[in-house]
GUVOTI-341402 format. One line per 8 residues: their letters; for each residue x, y, z negated of C-alpha. Coordinates in pm, whole numbers. Layout:
N
A) X Y Z ~ ...
//
This chain:
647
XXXXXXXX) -10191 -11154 -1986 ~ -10466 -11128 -1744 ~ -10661 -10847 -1702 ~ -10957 -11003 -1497 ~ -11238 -11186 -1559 ~ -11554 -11416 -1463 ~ -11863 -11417 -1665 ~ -12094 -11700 -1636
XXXXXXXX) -12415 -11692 -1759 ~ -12703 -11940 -1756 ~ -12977 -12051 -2037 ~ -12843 -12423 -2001 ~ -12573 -12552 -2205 ~ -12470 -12806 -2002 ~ -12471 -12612 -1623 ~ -12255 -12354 -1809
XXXXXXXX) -11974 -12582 -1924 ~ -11979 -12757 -1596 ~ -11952 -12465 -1405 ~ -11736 -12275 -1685 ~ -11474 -12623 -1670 ~ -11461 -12625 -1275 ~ -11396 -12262 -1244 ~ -11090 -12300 -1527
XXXXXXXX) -10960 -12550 -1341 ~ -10925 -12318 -1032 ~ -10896 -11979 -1171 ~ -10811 -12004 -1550 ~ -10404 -11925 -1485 ~ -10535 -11541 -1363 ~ -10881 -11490 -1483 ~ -11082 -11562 -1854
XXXXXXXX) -11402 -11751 -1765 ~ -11653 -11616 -2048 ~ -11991 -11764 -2068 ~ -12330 -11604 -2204 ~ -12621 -11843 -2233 ~ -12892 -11539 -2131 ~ -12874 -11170 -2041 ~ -12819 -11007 -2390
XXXXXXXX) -12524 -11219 -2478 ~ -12413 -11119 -2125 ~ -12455 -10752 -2153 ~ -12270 -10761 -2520 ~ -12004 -10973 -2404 ~ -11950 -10734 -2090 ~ -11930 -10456 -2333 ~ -11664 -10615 -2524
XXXXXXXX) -11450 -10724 -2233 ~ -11481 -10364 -2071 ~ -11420 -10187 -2443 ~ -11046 -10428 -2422 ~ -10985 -10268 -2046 ~ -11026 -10580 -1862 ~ -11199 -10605 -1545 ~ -11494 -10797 -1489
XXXXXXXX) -11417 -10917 -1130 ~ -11721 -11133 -1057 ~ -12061 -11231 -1264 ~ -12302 -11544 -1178 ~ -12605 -11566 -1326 ~ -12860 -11868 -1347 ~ -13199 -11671 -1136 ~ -13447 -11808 -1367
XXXXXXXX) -13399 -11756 -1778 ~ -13655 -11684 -1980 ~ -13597 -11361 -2150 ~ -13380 -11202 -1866 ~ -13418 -11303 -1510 ~ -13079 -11335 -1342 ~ -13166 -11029 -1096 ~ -13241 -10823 -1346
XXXXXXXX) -12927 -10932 -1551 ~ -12731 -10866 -1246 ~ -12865 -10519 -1205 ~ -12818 -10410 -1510 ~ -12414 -10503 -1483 ~ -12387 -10341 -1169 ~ -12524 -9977 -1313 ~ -12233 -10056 -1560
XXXXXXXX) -11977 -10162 -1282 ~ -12124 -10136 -913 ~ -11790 -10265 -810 ~ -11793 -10647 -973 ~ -11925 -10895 -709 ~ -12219 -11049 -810 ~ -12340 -11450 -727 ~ -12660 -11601 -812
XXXXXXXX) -12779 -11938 -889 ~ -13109 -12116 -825 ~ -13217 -12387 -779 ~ -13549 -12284 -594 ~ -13445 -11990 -426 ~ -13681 -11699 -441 ~ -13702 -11425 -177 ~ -13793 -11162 -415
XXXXXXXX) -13519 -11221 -691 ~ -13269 -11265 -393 ~ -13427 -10962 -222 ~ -13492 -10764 -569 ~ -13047 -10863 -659 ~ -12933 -10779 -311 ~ -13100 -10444 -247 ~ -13058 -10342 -636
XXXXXXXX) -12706 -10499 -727 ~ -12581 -10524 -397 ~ -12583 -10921 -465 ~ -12261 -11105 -266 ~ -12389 -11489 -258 ~ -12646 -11676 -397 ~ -12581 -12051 -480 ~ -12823 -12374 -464
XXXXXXXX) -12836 -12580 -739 ~ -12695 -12866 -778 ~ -12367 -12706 -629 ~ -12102 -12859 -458 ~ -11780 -12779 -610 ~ -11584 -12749 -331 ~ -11836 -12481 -189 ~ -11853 -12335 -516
XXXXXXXX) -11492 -12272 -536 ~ -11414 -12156 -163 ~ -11757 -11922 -230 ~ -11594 -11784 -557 ~ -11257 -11778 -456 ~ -11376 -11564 -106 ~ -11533 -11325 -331 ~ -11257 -11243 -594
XXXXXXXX) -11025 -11188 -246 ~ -11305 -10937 -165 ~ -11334 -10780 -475 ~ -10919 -10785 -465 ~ -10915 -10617 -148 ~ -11149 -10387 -278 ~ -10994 -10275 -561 ~ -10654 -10217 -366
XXXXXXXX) -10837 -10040 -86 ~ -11014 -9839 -376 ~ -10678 -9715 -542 ~ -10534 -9649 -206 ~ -10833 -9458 -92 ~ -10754 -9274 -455 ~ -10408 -9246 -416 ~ -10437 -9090 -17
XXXXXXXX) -10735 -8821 -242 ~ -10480 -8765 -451 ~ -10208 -8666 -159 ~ -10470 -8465 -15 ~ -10508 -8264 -274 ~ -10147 -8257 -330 ~ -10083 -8144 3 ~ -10383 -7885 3
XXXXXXXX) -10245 -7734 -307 ~ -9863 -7742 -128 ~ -10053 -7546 163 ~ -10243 -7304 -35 ~ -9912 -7211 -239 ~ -9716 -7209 76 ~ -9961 -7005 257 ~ -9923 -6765 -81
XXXXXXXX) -9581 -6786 -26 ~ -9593 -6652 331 ~ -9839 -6386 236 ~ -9604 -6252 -15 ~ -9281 -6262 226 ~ -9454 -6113 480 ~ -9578 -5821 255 ~ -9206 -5798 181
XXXXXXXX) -9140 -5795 490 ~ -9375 -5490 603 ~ -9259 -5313 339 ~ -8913 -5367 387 ~ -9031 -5262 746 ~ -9228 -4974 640 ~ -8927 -4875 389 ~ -8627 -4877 685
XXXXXXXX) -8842 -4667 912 ~ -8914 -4386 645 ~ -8472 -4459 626 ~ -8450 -4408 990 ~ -8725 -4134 995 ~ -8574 -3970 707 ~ -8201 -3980 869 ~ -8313 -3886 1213
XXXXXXXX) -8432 -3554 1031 ~ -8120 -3515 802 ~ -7853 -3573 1103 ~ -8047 -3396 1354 ~ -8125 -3069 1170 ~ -7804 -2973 1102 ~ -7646 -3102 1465 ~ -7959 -2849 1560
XXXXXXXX) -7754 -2556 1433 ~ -7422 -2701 1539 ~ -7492 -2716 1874 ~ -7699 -2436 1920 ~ -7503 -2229 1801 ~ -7198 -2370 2001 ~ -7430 -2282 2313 ~ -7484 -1947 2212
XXXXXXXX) -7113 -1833 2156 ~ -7005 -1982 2504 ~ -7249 -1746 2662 ~ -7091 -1452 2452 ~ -6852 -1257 2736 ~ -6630 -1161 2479 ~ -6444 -1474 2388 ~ -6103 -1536 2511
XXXXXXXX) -6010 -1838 2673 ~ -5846 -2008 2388 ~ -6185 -1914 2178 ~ -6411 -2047 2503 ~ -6208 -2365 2515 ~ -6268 -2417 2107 ~ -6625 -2328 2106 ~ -6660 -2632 2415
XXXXXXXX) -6454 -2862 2169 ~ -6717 -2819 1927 ~ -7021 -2849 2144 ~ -6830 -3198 2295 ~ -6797 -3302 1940 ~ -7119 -3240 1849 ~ -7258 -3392 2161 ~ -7037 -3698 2067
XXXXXXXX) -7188 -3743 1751 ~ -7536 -3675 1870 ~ -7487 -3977 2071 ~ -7336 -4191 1762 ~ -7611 -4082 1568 ~ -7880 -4190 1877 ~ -7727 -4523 1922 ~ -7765 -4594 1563
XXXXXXXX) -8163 -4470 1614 ~ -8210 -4709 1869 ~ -8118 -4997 1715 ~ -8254 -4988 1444 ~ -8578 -4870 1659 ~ -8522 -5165 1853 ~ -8514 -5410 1512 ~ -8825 -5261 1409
XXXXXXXX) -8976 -5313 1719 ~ -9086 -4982 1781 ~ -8929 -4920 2142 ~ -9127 -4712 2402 ~ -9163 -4717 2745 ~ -9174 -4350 2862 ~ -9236 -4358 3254 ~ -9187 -4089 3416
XXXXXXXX) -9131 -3967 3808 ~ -8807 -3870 3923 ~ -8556 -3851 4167 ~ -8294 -4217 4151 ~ -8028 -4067 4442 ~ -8043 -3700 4170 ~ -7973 -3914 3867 ~ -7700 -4148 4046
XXXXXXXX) -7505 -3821 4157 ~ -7554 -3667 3806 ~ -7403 -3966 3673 ~ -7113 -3974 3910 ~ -7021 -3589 3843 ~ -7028 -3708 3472 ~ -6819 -3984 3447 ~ -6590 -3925 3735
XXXXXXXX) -6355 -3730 3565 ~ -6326 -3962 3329 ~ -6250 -4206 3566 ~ -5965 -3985 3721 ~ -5817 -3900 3378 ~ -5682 -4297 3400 ~ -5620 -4287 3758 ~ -5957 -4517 3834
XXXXXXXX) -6127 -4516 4155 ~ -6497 -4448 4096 ~ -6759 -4608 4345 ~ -7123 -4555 4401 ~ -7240 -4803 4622 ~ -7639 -4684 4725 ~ -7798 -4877 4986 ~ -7971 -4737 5281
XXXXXXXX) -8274 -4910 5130 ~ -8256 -4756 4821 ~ -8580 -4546 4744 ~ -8551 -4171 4616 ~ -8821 -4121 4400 ~ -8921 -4385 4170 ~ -9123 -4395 3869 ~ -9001 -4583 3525
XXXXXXXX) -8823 -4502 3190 ~ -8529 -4187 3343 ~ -8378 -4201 2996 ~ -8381 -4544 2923 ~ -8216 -4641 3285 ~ -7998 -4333 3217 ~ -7852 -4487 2900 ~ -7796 -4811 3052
XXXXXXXX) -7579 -4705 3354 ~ -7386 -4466 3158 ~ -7308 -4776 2892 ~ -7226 -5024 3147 ~ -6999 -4739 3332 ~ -6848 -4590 3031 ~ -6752 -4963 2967 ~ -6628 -5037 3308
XXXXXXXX) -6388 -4716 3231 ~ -6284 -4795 2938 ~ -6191 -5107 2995 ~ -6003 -5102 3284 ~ -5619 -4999 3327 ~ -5576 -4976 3697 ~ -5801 -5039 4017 ~ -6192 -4944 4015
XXXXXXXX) -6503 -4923 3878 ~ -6812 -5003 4103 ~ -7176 -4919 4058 ~ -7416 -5132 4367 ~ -7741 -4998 4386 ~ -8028 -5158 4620 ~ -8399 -5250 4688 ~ -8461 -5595 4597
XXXXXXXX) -8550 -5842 4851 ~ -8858 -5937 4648 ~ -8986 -5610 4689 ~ -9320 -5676 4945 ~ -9361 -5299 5009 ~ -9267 -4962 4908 ~ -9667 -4842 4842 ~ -9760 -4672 4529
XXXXXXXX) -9970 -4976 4482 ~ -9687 -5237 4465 ~ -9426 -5286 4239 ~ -9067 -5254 4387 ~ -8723 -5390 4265 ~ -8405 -5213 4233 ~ -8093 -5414 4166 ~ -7803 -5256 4002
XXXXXXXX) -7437 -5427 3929 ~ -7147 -5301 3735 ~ -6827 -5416 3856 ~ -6455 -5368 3737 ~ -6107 -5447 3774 ~ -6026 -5442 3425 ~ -5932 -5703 3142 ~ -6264 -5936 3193
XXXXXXXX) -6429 -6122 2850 ~ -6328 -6426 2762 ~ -6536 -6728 2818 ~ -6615 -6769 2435 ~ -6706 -6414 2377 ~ -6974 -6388 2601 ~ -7234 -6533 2392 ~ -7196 -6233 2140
XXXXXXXX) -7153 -5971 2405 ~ -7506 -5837 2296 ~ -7484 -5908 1973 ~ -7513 -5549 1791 ~ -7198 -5395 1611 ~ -6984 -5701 1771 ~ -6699 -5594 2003 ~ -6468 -5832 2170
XXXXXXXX) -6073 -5835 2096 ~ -6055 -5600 2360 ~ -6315 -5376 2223 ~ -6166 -5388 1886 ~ -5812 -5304 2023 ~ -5936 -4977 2201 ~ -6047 -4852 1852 ~ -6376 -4684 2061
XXXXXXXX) -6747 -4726 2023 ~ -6975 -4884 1762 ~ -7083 -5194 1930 ~ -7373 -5048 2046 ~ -7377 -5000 2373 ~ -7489 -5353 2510 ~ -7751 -5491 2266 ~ -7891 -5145 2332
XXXXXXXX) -7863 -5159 2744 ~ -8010 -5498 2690 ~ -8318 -5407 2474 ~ -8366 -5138 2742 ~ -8347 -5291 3033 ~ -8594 -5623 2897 ~ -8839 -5309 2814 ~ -8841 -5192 3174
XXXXXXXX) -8882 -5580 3286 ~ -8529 -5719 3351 ~ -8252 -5875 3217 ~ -7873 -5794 3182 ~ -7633 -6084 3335 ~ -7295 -6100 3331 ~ -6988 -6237 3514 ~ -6654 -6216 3378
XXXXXXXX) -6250 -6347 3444 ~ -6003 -6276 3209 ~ -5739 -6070 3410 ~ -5951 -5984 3700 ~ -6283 -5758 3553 ~ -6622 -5794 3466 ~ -6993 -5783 3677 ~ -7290 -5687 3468
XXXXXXXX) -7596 -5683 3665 ~ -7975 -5655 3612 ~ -8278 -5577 3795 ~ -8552 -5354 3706 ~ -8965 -5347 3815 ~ -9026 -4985 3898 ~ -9310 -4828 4121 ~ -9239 -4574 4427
XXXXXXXX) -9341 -4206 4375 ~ -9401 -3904 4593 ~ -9137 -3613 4562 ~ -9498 -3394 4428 ~ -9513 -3601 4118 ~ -9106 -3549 4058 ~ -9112 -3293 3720 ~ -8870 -3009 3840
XXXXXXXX) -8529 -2988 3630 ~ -8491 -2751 3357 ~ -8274 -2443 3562 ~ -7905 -2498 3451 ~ -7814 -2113 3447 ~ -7927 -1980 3149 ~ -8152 -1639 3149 ~ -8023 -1283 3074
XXXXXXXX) -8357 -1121 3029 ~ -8747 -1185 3129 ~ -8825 -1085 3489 ~ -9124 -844 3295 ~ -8983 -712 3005 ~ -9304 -437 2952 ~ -9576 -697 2824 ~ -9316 -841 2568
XXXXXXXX) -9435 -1197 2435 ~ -9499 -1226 2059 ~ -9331 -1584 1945 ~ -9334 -1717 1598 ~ -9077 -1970 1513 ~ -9166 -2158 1157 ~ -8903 -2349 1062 ~ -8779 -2392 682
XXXXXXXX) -8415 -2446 797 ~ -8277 -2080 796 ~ -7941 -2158 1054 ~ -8241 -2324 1282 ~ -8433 -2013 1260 ~ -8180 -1755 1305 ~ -8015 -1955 1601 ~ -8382 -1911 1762
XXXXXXXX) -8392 -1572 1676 ~ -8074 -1489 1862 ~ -8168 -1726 2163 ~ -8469 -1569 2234 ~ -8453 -1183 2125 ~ -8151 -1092 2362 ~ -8407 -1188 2659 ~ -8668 -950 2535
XXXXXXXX) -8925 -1199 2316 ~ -9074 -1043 2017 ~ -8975 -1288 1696 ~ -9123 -1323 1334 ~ -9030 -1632 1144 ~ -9204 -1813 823 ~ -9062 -2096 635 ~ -9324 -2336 576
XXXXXXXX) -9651 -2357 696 ~ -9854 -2160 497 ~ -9666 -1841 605 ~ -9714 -1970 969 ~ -10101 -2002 897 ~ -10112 -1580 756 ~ -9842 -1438 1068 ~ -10088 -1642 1339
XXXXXXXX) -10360 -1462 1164 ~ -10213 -1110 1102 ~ -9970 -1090 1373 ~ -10101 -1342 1701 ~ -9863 -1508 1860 ~ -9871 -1594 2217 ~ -9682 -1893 2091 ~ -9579 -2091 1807
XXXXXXXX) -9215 -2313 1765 ~ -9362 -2515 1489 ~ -9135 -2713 1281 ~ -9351 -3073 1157 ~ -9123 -3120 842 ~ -9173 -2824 605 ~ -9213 -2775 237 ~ -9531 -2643 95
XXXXXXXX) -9785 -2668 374 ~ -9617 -2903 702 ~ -9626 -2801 1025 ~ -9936 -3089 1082 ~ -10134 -2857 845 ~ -10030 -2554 966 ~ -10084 -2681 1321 ~ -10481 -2788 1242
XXXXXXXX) -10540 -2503 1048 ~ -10452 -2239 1339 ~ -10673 -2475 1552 ~ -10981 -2444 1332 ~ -10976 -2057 1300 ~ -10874 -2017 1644 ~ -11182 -2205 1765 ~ -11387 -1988 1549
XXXXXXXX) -11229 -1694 1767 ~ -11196 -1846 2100 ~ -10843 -1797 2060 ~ -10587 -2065 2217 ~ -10295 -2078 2027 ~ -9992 -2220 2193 ~ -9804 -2462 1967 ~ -9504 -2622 2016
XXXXXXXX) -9337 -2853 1759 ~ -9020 -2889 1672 ~ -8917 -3260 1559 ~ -8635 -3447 1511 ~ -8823 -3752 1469 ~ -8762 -4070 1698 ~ -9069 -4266 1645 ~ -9378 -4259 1871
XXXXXXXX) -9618 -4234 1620 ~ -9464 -3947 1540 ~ -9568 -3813 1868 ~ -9916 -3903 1855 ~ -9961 -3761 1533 ~ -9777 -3419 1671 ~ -10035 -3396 1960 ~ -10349 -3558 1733
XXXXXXXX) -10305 -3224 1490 ~ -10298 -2985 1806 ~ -9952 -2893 1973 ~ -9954 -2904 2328 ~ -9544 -3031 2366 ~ -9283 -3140 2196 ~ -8922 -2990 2194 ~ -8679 -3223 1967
XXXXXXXX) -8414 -3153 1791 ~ -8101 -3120 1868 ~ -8292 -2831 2108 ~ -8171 -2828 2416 ~ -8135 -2455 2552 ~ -8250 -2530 2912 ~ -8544 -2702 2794 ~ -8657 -2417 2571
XXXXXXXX) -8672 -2180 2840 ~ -8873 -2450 3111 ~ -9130 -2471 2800 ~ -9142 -2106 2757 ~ -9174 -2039 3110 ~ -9460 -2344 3148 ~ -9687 -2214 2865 ~ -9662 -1854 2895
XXXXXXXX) -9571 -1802 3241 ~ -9263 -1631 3213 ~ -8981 -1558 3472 ~ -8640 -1477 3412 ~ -8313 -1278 3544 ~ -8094 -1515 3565 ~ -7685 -1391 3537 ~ -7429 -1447 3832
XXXXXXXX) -7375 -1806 3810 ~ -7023 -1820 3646 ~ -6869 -2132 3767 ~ -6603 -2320 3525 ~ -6257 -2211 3536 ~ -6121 -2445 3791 ~ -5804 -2631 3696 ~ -5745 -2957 3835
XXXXXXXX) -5555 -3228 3560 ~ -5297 -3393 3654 ~ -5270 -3764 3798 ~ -5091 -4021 3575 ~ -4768 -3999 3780 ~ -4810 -3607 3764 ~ -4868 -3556 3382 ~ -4607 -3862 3352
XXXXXXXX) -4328 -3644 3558 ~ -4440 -3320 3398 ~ -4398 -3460 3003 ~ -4029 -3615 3139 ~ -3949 -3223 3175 ~ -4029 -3119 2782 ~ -3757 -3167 2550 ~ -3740 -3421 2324
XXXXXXXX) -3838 -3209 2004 ~ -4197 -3116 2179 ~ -4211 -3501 2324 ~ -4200 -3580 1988 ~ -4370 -3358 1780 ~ -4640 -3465 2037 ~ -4621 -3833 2016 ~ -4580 -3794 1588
XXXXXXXX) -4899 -3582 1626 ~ -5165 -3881 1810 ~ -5011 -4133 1595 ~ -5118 -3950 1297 ~ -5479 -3821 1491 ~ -5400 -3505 1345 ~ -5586 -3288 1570 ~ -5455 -2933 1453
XXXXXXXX) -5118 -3088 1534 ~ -5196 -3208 1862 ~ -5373 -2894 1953 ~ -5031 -2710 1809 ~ -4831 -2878 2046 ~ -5048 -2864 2334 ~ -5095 -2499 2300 ~ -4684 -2501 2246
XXXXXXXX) -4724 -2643 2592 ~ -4925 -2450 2797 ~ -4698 -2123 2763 ~ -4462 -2290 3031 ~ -4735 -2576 3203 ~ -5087 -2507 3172 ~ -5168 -2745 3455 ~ -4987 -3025 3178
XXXXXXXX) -5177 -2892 2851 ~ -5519 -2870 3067 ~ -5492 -3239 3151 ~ -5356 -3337 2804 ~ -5637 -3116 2673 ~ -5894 -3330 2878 ~ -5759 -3659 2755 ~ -5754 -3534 2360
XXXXXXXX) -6136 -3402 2416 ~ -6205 -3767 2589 ~ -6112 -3889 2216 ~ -5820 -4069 2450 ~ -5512 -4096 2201 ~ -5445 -4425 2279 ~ -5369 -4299 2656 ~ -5166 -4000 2545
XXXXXXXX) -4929 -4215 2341 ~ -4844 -4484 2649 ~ -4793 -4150 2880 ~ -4538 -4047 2607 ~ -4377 -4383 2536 ~ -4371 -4434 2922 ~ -4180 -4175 2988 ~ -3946 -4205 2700
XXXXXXX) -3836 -4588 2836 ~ -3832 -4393 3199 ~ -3572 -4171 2999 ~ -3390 -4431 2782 ~ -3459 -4787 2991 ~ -3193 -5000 2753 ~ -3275 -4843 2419
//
């Protein structure tokens, strides 16, 4: 059933059933043709038609009746539907009804009478295609609002959506670095008194060698664990995004030596040949991140060790060729490459080589390192504006290189080293210097205590700030170790609390703080509440006294320096040919001992040893210290096929 219609309307009978018949005859299959012989009859029968939910499509109307004029009929049907195309009829056409219909009822057509039927029906049959194209354009003008709105609703409940998840995210964010923050304060403080107090009893003349060598096992261990526990920092400093650059002047050619002494021996303990390659171009005193670099050369290094069996490791140092000048003004370039004999990465592992706690099947099968090491050097070395490449063949070794933007420095802007020997007593012992160490860990305390009262300091300590705040006032201090993390009243507190009385004294209190936090903000916050450095935790000894002797203008005595006990290890064919000469009960008890990594064991046997060959348990000693098990047990199973080659 159609749902259209055309209403006809005109005062005489006999127009309205011509032009009612000759518009059936066209358009009676789709539309109803309803006729109204003046404007009432019209308006009712409009009502009617609308009230059943059809659609009047098109009205004409006669222009002259004589209770309703046709415009005025028209009108009033298009303030009830301004979209039904309207026609008029005259037979003396008038410019004001015409006018009056198209201005007010937005009139399509008007139509002469006597009509011709054929124009009649192309006129009508033009305007229900309008009024069709209309109505379609009208729904899909509705239907496109509608998917507007649809779409702005999607976006404001996506956009809700994001806001959320990113609030999640920040405080997921905000929640791992409180983690981190909170576990670089739990694993440092303790690793504080660990290796503190490992430094203090090596510098005690009274322990015997075997007690010496012990007290260095723990101060390696701790150191190795120190650096576990850094690696893990970093990381997850460098997924939070909160990685500094701290530039600072120093000498490259010092460092590169440094490194060489360091990693040299481990180098000989597998029979490598270690080579530092510095060009004659290479500058001396450069400014950028010393740390960062640092840890990047000894990773790529300690890798190029590790991983290789026989032949050499190579470190390549040089200016860049881009460099334009060496001025303090300009920028300059250092290359550095990493090269090794060694096992090489397989084609198919190099796309995870930086991926963090990934190893290769090579790293996995040496049972060493977290995984760590690259991501990290790669982080670091993007920070100080390069990146890491690398070469590799399976078999024949590995090159990692990577250049670095740095700027030239003067040897006066180099920050002198902290003196390595460590001080017996101060140079000036009558004007003895009051120091005040709060800190509410009591081994971190007492390990100050006994660090700095042998040289002659006067020492009070508090455990939490508010004692720090009533010693400053009742005792002055020439200089304050102030811990930041402290029950009761923090060292922040503390810290700007001694600052506002001293200023009402003129007093300049000295304040150091203690930290074992890893975060920068950290460090703003330290120096924002009034401490003039920062020593972190684990403390390093040497730096303690370079503070010490900064801010109060100390000297020291210095002892004799007491150089190691000399005692060169044996090469792999040496400590091969000296384990052929044990019997097979110590071989063994050996060999059982690094397969289980019981340590007391292995230290058993190795003591066993040195009775007869200390040159043999000195170099087995070194490897066990170097964490290298691995290379103990293919010394011992070497020589064991050496001794029984068909068994």
């Amino acid at each position: 059933m159609s749902k259209f219609a055309i209403l006809c309307i005109d005062d005489e009978l006999v127009v309205l059933d011509s032009l009612k018949e000759q518009l059936k005859r066209h358009f009676g299959k789709k539309y109803y043709i309803e006729v109204a012989g003046d404007g009432l009859e019209a308006l009712e029968i409009f009502e009617e038609l609308t009230a059943e939910g059809i659609e009047i499509s098109l009205a004409i109307s006669d222009a002259h009746m004589p209770d309703m004029k046709g415009d005025e009929i028209l009108i009033k049907i298009h303030e009830r539907s301004p979209n039904t195309l309207k026609i008029l009829l005259t037979g003396r056409a008038s410019a004001d009804v015409v006018g009056n219909a198209v201005n007010q009822a937005n009139l399509y057509r008007y139509i002469a009478k006597p009509w011709d039927e054929t124009d009649l029906i192309l006129t009508v049959t033009e305007a229900l295609r309008r009024y069709e194209q209309e109505q379609e354009l009208a729904q899909k003008n509705e239907a496109l609002k509608q998917l507007n709105a649809s779409l702005e609703q999607k976006v404001i409940e996506r956009t809700a959506q994001l806001e959320n998840a990113q609030k999640a995210a920040e405080a997921a964010n905000r929640t791992k670095s409180q983690f981190i923050a909170n576990m670089s304060h739990e694993l440092r403080t303790p690793l504080n008194a660990i290796l503190g107090f490992s430094q203090i009893l090596a510098n005690e003349n009274s322990l015997s060698s075997q007690q010496r060598e012990n007290v260095e096992i723990i101060n390696r261990s701790g150191e190795h664990l120190l650096t576990l526990i850094n690696d893990i920092l970093s990381i997850s400093k460098i997924e939070a995004g909160r990685t500094v650059l701290y530039e600072n002047c120093f000498n490259l050619h010092e460092l590169l030596e440094e490194l060489y002494q360091m990693l040299n021996l481990r180098a000989k303990a597998k029979d490598l040949q270690l080579v530092f390659d510095r060009a004659d171009n290479l500058p001396q005193h450069i400014q950028t991140d010393e740390s960062k670099l640092r840890q990047v050369l000894i990773n790529l290094l300690g890798n190029a060790i590790k991983f290789t069996s026989r032949g050499k490791a190579i470190l390549r140092a040089s200016l860049g060729q881009e460099t334009r000048s060496q001025s303090e003004d300009e920028p300059i370039f250092l290359h550095f490459e990493v090269e090794d004999t060694g096992v090489g990465i397989a084609p198919e592992e190099l796309d995870r080589l930086f991926e963090p706690f990934v190893q290769t099947r090579t790293g996995y099968a040496s049972m060493e390192g977290t995984g760590l090491g690259l991501p990290i050097s790669r982080e670091f070395v993007r920070i100080m504006g390069g990146e890491i490449t690398v070469r590799s063949t399976v078999g024949l070794g590995s090159i990692f290189s990577f250049a670095i933007r740095v700027k030239a420095c003067s040897a006066a802007e180099v920050e002198s080293k902290p003196h390595r020997q460590r001080p017996i007593a101060l140079a000036s012992p009558s004007d003895p210097y009051r120091i005040l160490i709060a800190e509410d860990v009591e081994g971190n305390r007492k390990m100050l205590v006994r660090m700095l009262e042998p040289l002659g300091f006067k020492v009070k300590e508090a455990e939490n700030g508010r004692e720090a705040i009533a010693l400053w006032r009742s005792w002055q201090p020439h200089l304050i170790l102030m811990d930041m993390r402290m029950p009761a009243v923090d060292g922040y507190q503390a810290t700007r609390t001694i600052g506002e009385y001293a200023r009402a004294t003129s007093a300049s209190p000295i304040v150091i703080a203690l930290t074992a936090s890893a975060f920068e903000e950290d460090r703003q916050a330290i120096f924002a509440a009034g401490c003039v450095d920062i020593l972190v935790k684990p403390l390093q000894e040497n730096l303690l006294w370079q503070k010490l002797e900064q801010y109060l203008g100390v000297r020291y005595l210095y002892s004799e320096e007491q150089p190691p006990p000399t005692c060169e290890e044996l090469s792999k064919e040496q400590t091969e040919q000296a384990l052929s000469q044990l019997s097979l009960e110590a071989l063994a008890e050996l060999h059982q001992a690094a397969l289980e990594i019981n340590y007391e064991k292995i230290n058993a046997s190795i003591s066993a040893i040195a009775t007869d060959n200390p040159l043999l348990a000195h170099t087995l000693t070194l490897l066990v210290d170097d964490y290298r098990l691995d290379t103990l047990l293919e010394l011992i199973q070497s020589v064991w096929k050496m001794q029984t080659p068909y068994s």
